[in-house]
C-alpha positions in Angstrom: -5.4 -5.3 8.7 -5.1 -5.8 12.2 -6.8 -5.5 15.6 -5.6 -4.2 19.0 -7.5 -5.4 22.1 -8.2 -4.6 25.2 -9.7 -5.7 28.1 -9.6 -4.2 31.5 -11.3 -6.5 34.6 -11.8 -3.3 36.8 -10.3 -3.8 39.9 -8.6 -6.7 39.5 -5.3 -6.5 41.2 -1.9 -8.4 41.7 -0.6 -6.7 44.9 -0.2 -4.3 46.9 1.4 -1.3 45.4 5.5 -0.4 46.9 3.9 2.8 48.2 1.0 1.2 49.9 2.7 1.4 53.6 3.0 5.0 53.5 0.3 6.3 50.9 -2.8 4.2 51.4 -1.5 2.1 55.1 -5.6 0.8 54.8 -4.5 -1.0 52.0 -1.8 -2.9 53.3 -2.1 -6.6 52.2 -3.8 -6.3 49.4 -4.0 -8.8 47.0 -7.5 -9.0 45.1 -6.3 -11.8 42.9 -4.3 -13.6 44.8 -6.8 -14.0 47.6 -9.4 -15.4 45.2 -7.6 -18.6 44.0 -6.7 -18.9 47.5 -10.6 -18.8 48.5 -11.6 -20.8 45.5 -8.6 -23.5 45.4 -10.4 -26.1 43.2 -12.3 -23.6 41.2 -10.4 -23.2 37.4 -11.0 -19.8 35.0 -9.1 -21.7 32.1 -8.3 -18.8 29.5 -7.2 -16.6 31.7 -5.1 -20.0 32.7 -4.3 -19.7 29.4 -3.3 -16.4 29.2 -0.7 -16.7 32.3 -2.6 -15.6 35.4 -0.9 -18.2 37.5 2.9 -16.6 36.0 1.7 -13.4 37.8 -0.2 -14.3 40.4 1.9 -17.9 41.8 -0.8 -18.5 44.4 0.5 -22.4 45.9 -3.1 -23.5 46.6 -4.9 -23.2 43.3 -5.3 -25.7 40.7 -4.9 -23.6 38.4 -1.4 -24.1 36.9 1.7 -21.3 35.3 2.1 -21.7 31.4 5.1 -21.0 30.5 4.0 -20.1 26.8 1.8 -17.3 27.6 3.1 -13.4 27.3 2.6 -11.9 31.3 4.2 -9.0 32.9 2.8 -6.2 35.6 2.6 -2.7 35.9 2.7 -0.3 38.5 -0.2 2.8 38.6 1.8 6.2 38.1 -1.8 7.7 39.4 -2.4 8.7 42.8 -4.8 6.5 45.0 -6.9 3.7 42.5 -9.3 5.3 40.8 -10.8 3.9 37.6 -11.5 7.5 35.7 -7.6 7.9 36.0 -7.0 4.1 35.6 -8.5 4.6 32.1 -6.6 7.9 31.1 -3.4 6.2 32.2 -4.1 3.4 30.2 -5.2 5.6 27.0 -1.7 7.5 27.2 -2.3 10.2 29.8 0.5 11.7 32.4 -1.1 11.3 36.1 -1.1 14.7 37.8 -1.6 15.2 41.0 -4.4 16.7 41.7 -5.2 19.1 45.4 -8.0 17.6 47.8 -10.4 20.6 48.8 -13.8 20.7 50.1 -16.2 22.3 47.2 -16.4 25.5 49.2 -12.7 26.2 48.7 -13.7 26.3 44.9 -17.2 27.8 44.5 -16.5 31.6 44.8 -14.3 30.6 41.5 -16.7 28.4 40.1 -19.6 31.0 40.7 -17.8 33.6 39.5 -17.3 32.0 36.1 -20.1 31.0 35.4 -21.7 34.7 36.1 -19.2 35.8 33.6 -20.8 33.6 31.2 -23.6 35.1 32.0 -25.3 31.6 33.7 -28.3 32.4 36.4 -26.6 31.1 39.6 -28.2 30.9 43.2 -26.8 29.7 46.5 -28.2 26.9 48.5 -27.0 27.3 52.4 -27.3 24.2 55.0 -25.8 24.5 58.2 -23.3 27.3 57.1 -22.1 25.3 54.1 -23.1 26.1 50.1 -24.3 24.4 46.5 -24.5 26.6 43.9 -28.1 25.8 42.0 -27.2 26.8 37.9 -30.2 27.7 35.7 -32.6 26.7 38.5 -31.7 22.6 37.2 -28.2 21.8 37.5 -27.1 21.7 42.0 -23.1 21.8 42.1 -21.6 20.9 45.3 -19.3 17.7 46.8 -19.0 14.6 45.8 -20.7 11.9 48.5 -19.7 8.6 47.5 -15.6 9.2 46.7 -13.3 10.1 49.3 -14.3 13.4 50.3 -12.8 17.0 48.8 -11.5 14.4 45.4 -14.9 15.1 43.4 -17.3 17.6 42.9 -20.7 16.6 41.1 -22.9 18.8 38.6 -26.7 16.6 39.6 -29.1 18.1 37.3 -32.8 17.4 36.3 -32.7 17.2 32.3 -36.7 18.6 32.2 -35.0 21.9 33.4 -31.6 21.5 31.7 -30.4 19.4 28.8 -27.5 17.1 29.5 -26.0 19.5 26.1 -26.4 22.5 28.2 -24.8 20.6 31.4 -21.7 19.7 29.7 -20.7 23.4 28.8 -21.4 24.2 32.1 -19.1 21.4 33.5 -16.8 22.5 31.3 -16.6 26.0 33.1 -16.6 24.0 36.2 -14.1 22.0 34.8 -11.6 24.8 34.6 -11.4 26.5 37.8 -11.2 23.6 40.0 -8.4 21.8 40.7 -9.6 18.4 42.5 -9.2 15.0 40.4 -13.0 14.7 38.6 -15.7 16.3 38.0 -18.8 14.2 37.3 -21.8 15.5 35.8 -24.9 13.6 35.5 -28.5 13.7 35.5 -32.2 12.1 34.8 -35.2 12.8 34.1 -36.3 13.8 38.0 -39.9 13.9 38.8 -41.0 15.1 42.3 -44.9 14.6 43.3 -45.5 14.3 39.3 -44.0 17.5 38.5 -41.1 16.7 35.9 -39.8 20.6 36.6 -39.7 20.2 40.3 -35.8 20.3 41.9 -37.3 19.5 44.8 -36.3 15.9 45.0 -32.7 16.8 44.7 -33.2 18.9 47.2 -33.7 16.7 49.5 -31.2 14.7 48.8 -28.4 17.4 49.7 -26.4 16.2 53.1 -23.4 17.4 54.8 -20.5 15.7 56.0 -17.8 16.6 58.9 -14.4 16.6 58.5 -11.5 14.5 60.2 -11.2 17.4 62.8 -15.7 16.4 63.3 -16.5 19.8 61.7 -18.9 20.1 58.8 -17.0 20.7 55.9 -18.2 19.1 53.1 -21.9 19.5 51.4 -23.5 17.8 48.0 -26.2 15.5 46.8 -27.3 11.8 48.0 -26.6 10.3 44.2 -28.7 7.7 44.6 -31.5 9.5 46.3 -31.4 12.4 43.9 -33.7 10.3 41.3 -31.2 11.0 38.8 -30.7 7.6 38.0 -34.2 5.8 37.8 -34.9 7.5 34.2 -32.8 9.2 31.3 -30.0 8.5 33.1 -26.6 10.3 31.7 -23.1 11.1 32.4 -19.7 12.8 31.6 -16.7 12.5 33.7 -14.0 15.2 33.4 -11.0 14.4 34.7 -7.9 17.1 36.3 -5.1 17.5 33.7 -6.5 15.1 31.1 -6.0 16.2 27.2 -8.3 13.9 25.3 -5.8 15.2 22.3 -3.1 13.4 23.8 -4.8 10.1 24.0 -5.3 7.1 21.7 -8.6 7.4 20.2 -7.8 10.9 18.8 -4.0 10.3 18.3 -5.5 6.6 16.3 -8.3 8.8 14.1 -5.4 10.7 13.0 -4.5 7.9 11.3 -7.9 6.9 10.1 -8.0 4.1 12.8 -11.1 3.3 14.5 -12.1 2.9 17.9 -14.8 1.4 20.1 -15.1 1.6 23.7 -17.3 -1.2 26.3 -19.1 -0.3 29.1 -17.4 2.5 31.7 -14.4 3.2 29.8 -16.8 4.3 27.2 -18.6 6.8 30.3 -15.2 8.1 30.8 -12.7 8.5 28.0 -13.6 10.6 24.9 -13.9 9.3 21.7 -16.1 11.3 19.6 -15.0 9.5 16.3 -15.6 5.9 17.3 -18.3 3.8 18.8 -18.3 4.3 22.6 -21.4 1.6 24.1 -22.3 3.9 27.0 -23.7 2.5 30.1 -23.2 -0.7 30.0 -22.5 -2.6 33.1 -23.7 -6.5 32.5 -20.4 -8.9 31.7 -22.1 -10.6 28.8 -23.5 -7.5 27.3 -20.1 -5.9 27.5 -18.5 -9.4 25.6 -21.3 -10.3 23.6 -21.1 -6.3 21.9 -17.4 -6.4 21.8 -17.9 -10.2 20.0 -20.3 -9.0 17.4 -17.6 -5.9 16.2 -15.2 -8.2 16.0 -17.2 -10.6 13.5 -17.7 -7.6 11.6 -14.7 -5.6 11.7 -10.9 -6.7 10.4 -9.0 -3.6 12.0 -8.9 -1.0 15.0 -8.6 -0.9 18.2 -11.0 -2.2 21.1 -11.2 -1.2 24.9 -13.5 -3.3 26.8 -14.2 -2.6 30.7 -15.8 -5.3 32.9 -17.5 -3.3 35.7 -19.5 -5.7 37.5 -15.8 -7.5 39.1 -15.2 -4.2 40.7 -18.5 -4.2 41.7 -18.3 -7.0 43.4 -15.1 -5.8 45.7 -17.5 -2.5 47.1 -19.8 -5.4 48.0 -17.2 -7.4 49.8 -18.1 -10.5 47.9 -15.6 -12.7 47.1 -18.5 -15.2 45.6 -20.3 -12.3 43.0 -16.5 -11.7 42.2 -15.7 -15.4 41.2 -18.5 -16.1 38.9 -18.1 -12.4 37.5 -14.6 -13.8 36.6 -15.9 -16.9 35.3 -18.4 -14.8 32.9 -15.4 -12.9 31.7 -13.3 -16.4 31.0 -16.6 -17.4 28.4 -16.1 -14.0 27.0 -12.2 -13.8 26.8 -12.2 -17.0 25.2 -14.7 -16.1 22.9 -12.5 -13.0 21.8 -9.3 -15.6 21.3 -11.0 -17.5 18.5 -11.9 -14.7 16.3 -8.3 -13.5 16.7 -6.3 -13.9 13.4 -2.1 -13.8 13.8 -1.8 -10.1 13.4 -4.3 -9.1 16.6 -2.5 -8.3 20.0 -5.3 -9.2 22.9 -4.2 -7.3 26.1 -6.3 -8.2 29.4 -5.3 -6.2 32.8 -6.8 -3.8 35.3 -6.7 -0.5 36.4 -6.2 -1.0 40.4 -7.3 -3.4 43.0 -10.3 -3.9 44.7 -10.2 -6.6 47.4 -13.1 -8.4 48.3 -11.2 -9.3 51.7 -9.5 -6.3 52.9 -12.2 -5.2 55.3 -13.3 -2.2 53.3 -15.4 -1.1 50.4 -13.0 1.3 48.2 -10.6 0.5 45.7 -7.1 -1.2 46.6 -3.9 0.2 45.2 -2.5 -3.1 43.9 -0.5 -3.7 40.7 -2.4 -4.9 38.1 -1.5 -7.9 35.2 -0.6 -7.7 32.0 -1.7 -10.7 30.0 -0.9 -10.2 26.4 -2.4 -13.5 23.8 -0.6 -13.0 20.0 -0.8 -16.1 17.7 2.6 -17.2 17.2 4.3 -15.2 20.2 5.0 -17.5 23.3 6.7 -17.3 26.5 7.8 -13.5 26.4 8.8 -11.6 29.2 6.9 -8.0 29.6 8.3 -7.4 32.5 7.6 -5.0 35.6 6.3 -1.7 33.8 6.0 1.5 35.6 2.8 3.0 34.0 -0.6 1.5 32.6 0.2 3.8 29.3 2.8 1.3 28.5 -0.4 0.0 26.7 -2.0 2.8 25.4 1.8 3.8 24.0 1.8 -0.1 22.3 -1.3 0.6 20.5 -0.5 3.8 19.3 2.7 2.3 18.1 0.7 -1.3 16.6 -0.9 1.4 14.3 2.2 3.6 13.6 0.2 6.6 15.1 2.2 9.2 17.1 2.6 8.6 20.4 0.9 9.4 23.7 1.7 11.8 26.6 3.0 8.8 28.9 4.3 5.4 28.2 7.0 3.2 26.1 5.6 0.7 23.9 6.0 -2.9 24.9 8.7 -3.9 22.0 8.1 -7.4 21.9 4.5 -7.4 21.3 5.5 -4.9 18.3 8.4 -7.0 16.4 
């Protein structure tokens, strides 16, 4: 009986990326860890002192010291850019493909012609000779607003018109005849003027965007604006190229091995035979739920995301970042002492996000591998080339068959 864990600080990078200079030049210099013990020299985060940070990170101005008996290596993203959805499906055992960038009006004559096939009621929205397509008068299709533009295309729908069942097998149509990175669908309980069937503050919310060349080319709806959040709130993200069949949860219920999922990674990767805690952003809500299974459960395998440090690098604020950090040090410690001398604890990140870099989107930074085993010291993991080097360990821990991607770590295996 045995445990494999995992936790992933989102956005907590070691580095710039090798490809930085000529795939993401904005990123250049970034270093999301390594500029936070050099902003906070005299501040400590002792497990994750523990667990080796200082053997990856070797910042000269900290206090915080190397141990040479902790387990620490790096790896590389083999996904474009540094996006968490992909972070996550790399980790879980997926094969990055590149995806094309396209504004949604590339797509929709596709997309609209699938869904009339399906025999879906679909209507055209125009603004300023651009296009949403509005499905089953509740669900507005159209760009993505918030992501780098022509990567996403969001499905914003008002659950008194359309369930969030009914969304997801329209995403899924959507999902197929598109080929940009993610599709996100989502969707509240929207009220406008007290009318709970009203689109009307959605709406209002649409916006277009220009282009590099200052020509509008891109048109979708303000999230945050849309309502779709204040009530009911509920998502799916559906990522390009991503077979959930490939990945650890199914491949590990295949062997009767259960799974639970913390905060976003439970939003994003499927696991319909475990226990995913959706929606769950605060640090110590995300430990104190991963804690309790612990206490109650001797074996499976446990992916916890701490969202609020990535939060903090789109906020530019190196202070919310720290004392996120030094939440997550309570919790990590926390997660040591239940440990018995079979669990593997892994903690690492999906990508960079430095507070310090001047702007507000993910870095494309190396991220740490940190790996805590009673009884194993001082082991060398190396430089790996893919996040799935994890997923493929714990598919391996458990004897399952193995992922799309990634070569399990040996020594944590022996």
């Amino acid at each position: 009986m045995a445990r494999f864990i995992v936790v992933v600080l989102d956005g907590f990078g070691i580095g710039e990326m090798p490809d930085v200079a000529r795939v993401r030049p904005q990123d250049c210099g970034a270093n999301t860890a390594n500029k936070l013990l050099e902003h906070f020299p005299l501040k400590r985060l002792p497990t994750l002192e523990k667990l080796g940070l200082q053997n990856v990170v070797n910042n000269p101005h900290s206090v915080m010291q190397a141990n040479q008996q902790a387990n620490t290596g790096s790896a590389w993203l083999a996904h474009q850019g540094g996006d968490t959805f992909m972070g996550h499906q790399e980790i879980m055992g997926t094969k990055p493909k590149p995806p094309l960038v396209q504004p949604f009006q590339q797509a929709l004559a596709k997309i609209e012609a699938a869904l009339l096939a399906k025999e879906y009621r679909v209507e055209r929205i125009t603004q300023q000779g651009l296009d949403l397509l509005v499905v089953e008068q509740g669900v507005v299709i159209g760009d993505n607003l918030e992501a780098d533009l022509g990567q996403v295309y969001n499905l914003t729908c008002n659950f008194n018109i359309v369930s969030f069942a009914k969304l997801l097998e329209i995403a899924a149509i959507v999902r197929a005849n598109n080929p940009v990175s993610r599709n996100i669908a989502f969707g509240g309980d929207i009220h406008f003027a007290g009318d709970p069937h009203s689109m009307q503050r959605v709406f209002d919310a649409i916006e277009v965007k220009m282009n590099k060349e200052g020509k509008t080319a891109y048109i979708g709806v303000n999230a945050p604006d849309s309502g779709a959040y204040d009530k009911g709130f509920q998502v799916a993200h559906l990522g390009f190229g991503v077979d959930a069949n490939t990945q650890v949860p199914w491949l590990l219920h295949q062997q009767n091995i259960k799974t639970w999922l913390y905060g976003k990674v439970a939003d994003i990767v499927q696991n319909p035979h475990g226990q995913s805690y959706l929606s769950i952003v605060d640090t110590d809500e995300v430990f104190r739920l991963l804690n309790q299974d612990l206490d109650q459960h001797t074996e499976g395998f446990f992916c916890a995301n701490v969202q609020e440090t990535d939060l903090s690098g789109h906020l530019q604020d190196p202070k919310q970042y720290w004392r996120v950090l030094e939440r997550a040090d309570v919790g990590l410690n926390q997660v040591m002492a239940k440990m018995n001398s079979d669990d593997v604890l892994v903690v690492m990140a999906d990508h960079g996000n430095d507070p310090f870099i001047g702007h507000t989107k993910h870095t494309r930074e190396q991220v740490p591998l940190l790996v805590y085993q009673k009884g194993k010291t001082g082991i060398n993991i190396g430089q790996r080339t893919t996040l799935s080097d994890v997923g493929a360990s714990a598919c391996a821990f458990f004897n399952a068959p193995s992922p799309e991607n990634g070569t399990p770590i040996i020594p944590l295996l022996d």
